[in-house]
N, C-alpha and C positions, 0 to 999 in steps of 0.2 A: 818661348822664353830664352836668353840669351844667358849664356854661361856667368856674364857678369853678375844677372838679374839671378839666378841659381844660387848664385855664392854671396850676396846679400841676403838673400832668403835663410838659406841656413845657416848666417852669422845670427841675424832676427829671430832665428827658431834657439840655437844656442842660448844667445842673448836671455830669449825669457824663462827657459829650462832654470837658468843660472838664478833669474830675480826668484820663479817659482822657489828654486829649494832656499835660498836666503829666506824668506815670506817664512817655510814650512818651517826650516829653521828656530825665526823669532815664536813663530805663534807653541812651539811647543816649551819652547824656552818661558818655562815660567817661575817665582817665585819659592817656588819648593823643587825645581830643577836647579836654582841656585844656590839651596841650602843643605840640599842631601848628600852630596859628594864631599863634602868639606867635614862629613861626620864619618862617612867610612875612611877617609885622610887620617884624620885623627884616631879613631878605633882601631884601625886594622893592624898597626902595628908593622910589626916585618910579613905580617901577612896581607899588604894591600894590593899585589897583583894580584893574586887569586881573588880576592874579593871585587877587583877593579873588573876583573873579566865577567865575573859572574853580573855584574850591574852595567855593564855594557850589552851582555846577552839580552834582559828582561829590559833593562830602561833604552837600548837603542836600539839593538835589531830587531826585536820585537813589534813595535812599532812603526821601525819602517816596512815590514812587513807585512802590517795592519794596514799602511797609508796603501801598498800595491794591491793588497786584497780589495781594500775599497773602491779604489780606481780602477780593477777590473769588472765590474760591476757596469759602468756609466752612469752611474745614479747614486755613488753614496751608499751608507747605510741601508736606506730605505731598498735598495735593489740587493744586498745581501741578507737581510730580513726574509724579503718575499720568498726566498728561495728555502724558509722554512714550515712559511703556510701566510695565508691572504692578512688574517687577524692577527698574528705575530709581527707582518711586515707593518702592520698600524701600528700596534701597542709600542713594541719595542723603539722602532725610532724616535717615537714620541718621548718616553720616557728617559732617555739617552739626551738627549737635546735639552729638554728641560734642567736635566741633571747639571750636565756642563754648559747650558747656558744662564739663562734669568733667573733658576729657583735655588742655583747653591756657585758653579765656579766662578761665575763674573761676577758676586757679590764678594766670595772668598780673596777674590786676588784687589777687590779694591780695597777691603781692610787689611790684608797682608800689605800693599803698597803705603798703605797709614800706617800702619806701625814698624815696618822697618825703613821705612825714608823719610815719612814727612814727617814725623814725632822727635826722631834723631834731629833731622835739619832745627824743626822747630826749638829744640832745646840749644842746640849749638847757638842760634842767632839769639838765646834768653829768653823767648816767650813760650808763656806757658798756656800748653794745650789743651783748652778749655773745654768743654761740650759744642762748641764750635766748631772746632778743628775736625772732628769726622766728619761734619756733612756737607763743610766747605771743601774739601780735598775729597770727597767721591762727585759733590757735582763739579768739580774742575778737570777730574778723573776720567770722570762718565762725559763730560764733553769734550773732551779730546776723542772718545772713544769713537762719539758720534763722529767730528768732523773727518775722523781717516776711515770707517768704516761707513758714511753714508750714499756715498759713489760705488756700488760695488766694482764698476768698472774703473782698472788701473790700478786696482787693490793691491796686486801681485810688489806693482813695480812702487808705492809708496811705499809699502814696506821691505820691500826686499833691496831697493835701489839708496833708502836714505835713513830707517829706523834701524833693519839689521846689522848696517856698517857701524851706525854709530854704538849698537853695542856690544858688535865684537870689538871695537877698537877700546873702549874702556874695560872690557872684560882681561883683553890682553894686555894693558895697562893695570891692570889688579894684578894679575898672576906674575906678570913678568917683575915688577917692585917689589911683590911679597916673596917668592921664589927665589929670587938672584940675591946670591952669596949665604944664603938661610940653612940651617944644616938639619936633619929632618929631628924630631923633638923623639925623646928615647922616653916612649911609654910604651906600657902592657899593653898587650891588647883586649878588647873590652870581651868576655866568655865568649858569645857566640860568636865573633869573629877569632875567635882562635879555635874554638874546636871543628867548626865546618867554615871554613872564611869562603869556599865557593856557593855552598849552597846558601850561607847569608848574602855573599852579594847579589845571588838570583833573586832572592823574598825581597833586596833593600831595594833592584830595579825594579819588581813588579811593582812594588809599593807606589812608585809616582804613576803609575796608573795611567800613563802616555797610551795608553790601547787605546784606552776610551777616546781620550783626545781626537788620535788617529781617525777614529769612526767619524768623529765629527768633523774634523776637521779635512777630510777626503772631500766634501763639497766645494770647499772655497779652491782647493786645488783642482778640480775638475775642471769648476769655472772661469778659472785665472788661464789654464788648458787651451779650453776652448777660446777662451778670448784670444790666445795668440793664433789663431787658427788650425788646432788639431781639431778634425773634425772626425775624425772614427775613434772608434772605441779602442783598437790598437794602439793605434799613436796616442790616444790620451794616456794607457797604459803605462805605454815605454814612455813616455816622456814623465811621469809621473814617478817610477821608475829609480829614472837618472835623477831625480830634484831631490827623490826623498835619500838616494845612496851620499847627495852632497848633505841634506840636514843631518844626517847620518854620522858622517863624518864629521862636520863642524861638532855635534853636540859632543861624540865620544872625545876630542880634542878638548874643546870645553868641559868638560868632566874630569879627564885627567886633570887639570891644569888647576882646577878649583880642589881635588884630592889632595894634589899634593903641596897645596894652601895649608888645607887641614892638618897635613903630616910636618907644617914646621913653624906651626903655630902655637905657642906654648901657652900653659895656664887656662883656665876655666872649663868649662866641660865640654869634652868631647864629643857630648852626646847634644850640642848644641851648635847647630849649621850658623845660623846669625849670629852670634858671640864670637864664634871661632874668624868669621871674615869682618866684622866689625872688630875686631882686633888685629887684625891682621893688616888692615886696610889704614888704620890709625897709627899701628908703629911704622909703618912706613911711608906715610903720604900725609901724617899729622894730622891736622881742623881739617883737609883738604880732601883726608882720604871718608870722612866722613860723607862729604857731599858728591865723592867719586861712585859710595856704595850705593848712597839714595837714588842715584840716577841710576846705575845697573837695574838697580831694582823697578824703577818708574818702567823704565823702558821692557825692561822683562814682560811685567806686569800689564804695560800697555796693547804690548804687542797679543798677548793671550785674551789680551778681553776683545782686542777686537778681533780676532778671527774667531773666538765664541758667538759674538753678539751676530756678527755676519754670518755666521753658519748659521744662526737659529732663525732668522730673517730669511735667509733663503730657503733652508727649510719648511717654515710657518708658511711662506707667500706661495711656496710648490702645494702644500698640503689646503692652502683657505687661499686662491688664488685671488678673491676679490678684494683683499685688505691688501697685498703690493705688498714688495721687500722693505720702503722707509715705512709705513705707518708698523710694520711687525717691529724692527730696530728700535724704533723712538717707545713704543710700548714695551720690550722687552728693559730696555734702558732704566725706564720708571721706576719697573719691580726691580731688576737690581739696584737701584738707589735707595728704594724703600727697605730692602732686605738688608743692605749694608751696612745700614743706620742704628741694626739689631746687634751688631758686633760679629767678629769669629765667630766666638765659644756657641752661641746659639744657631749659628748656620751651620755650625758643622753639627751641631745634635741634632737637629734639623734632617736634615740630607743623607748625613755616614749610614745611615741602615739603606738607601738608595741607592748609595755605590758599592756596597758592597753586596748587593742582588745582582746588578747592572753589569758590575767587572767579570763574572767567571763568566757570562755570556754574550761577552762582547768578545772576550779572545776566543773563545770556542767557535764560534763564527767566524772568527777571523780564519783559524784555523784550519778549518773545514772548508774555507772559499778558497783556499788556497792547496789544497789538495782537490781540488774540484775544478782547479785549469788545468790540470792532467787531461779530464773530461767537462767540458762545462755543459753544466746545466743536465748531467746524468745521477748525480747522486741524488738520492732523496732519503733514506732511510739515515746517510750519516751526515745529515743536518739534525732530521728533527730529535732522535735519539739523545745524542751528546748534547743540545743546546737545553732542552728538557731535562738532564739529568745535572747539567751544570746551573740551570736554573732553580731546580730545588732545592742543591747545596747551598746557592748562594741565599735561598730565600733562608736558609738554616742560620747561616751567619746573621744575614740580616735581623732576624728574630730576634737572637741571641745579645744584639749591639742594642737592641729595643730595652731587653729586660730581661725576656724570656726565654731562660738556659737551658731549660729542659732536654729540647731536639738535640742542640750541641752537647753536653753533656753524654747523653747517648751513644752517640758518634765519637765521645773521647775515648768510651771505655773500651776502642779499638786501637788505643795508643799510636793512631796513623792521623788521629784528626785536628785541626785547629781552626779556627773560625777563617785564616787571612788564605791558606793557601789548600786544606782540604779537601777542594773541591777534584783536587788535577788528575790524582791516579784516578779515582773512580770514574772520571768524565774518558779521560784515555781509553780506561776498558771498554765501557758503552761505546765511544767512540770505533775503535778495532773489531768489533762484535756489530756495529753496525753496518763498517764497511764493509765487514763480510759480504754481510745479506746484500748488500747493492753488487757484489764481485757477481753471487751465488745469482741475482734476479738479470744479469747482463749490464747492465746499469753503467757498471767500469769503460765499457769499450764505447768508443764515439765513433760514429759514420761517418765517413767519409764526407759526406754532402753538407755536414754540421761544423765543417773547420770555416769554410768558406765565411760564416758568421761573424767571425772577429773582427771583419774589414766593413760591415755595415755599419753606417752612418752611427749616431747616436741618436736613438729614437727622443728621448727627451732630455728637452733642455731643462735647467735648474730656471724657476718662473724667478722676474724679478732682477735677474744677476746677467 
């Protein structure tokens, strides 16, 4: 290979890294990443650095630390599973994927895309949205979803080459007409952001629950990876990496910029992300900025259903190889159209006791994978421990969002507990008391002849993609 031929190659490797974190970017970028920041804007008061930091830690690096944990894996979720017993590595991905695919997120963001864009729109142009209007706007929804998500190959570069651009440039067209000349609105700030504004902003990032996303959405980055041709397990890594340090960076940019929307936005409540940018958008852009938000939000929206619908496709077709990645898509597709049709309110009562089982052990996983590239593949005891004990909190909450207070109740009367975030010290201790015993059994230290592993091939490929 000629030095020429060298330096086109990793222009082409650059090149796809770039579309990669654009891709990772949009698809985390969703409709409650768009509404959240514009409430701690308005809440925080003079206290919205602190609170901006604390929701930069839990809503962005967090997750992009989840996206590295999964990609060192080779496999996605499903290979950080395994690594806490054979039956776990089944249940759990399954149930993950289901979550944020066809049984609750891809139904959630096509009715959030209905009532904060096309209901607005439809009102602006006079017509009124009948019992029609939902089911024509999620199958117009759900087919777009299909037409960009049924190729998986060049998935990276549709969305990262021509859907992300277009909505960081209207996002920076929001922020920069609301922002420029606006002087910041002089309110209190809302209790809990004044008395802990950092440890509220850590609860307000954990709250968008991007962990989970991360998990899932580590496959289509794998794939999109490999399609450019990294073919070890390393370089998917590192390149996976560098994509997620730029969605990383785009999102905390994006986040400030949508805050400090929120902090010079005046009148209605601040505890309301849609009000506060649909007003915002409208004193400054007029009928115009109306149809400026709706599209933010299409596209937000868009871009999340389809790296859901494509992750759970690739998933399904790795896990039941005989059905293929289009016939899992076009069925997954269905039940989210049929699920959508039931509204928000009942998907989310539906589902919320699912994710909040699902969340304390997806990060704890995450966490543990990533203290286990120290040594890979020598811990065992501070997998199964911590994920098991974040598992039963979370089944605590869970219960308790069903109906059944009892367990949480219990757990209050140690005034450290709450259904959203309770789970963390206790899982930490198990955690630390686990890794002991792996310090204590040799576990810690890796052989020499075990490094050499990083640089082998990637034994399996994502079926379908």
């Amino acid at each position: 290979m000629t030095s020429h031929d060298a330096a086109v190659d990793d222009r082409a490797t650059r090149g796809g890294t770039l579309t990669t974190g654009l891709m990772l970017f949009a698809l985390f970028f969703g409709a409650g990443n768009l509404i959240f920041p514009p409430v701690l804007g308005a809440s925080s008061g003079e206290h919205l650095p602190a609170v901006l930091a604390g929701f930069l830690a839990t809503g962005v690096l967090l997750p992009l630390l989840a996206v590295i944990a999964v990609c060192t894996s080779g496999e996605g979720i499903i290979g950080l599973a395994r690594r806490v017993g054979p039956r776990f590595g089944v249940v759990m991905p399954l149930a993950v994927y289901l979550a944020l695919g066809p049984l609750y997120a891809v139904p959630r963001v096509v009715t959030v895309s209905y009532e904060l864009a096309t209901r607005p729109v439809l009102g602006l142009l006079g017509v009124d949205p009948g019992g029609w209007a939902l089911p024509v706007h999620s199958l117009v929804f759900l087919g777009l979803t299909i037409g960009i998500a049924l190729s998986p190959t060049g998935l990276a570069d549709r969305i990262g080459r021509w859907l992300t651009p277009a909505l960081l440039v209207l996002l920076a067209i929001l922020c920069v007409v609301t922002i420029h000349g606006r002087a910041v609105v002089d309110r209190a700030p809302a209790p809990g952001y004044a008395a802990a504004p950092l440890a509220t902003g850590l609860t307000q990032g954990y709250l968008t629950m991007d962990v989970l996303a991360a998990s899932v959405f580590g496959i289509v980055v794998i794939s999109a990876l490999r399609e450019q041709g990294r073919s070890t397990q390393r370089e998917v890594a590192r390149s996976a990496s560098v994509a997620g340090l730029l969605a990383a960076v785009l999102l905390a940019t994006v986040y400030v910029g949508l805050a400090l929307i929120g902090a010079r936005t005046p009148g209605g409540d601040p505890s309301d992300g849609t009000a506060l940018l649909r007003t915002a958008s409208q004193a400054s852009l007029g009928s115009a900025g109306v149809v400026v938000f709706a599209a933010i939000v299409v596209l937000a929206c868009l871009t999340t259903s389809v790296g859901l619908l494509s992750s759970w496709a690739g998933y399904a077709a790795t896990a039941w190889p005989r059905t293929g990645y289009r016939p899992q898509l076009l069925g997954a597709t269905a039940v989210s159209f049929a699920l959508a049709l039931l509204g928000l309110r009942a998907i989310l009562a539906i589902v919320s006791p699912v994710t909040l089982l699902l969340y304390p052990i997806a990060i704890t996983l995450v966490a543990v994978t990533l203290l286990d590239a120290v040594a890979p593949g020598h811990l065992r005891t501070a997998y199964l421990w911590p994920v098991a004990c974040a598992g039963l909190l979370g089944a605590v909450s869970a219960v308790s969002d069903l109906g059944w207070t009892a367990p949480s109740d219990l757990l209050a009367a140690t005034c450290v507990w709450n259904d959203e975030t309770g789970w963390i010290v206790p899982t930490l201790v198990v955690g630390a008391v686990a890794l002991a015993v792996d310090v204590r059994a040799g576990r810690w230290r890796t052989p020499a002849s075990d490094l050499s592993g990083a640089d082998e091939d990637v034994a399996r490929a994502v079926a379908g993609m």
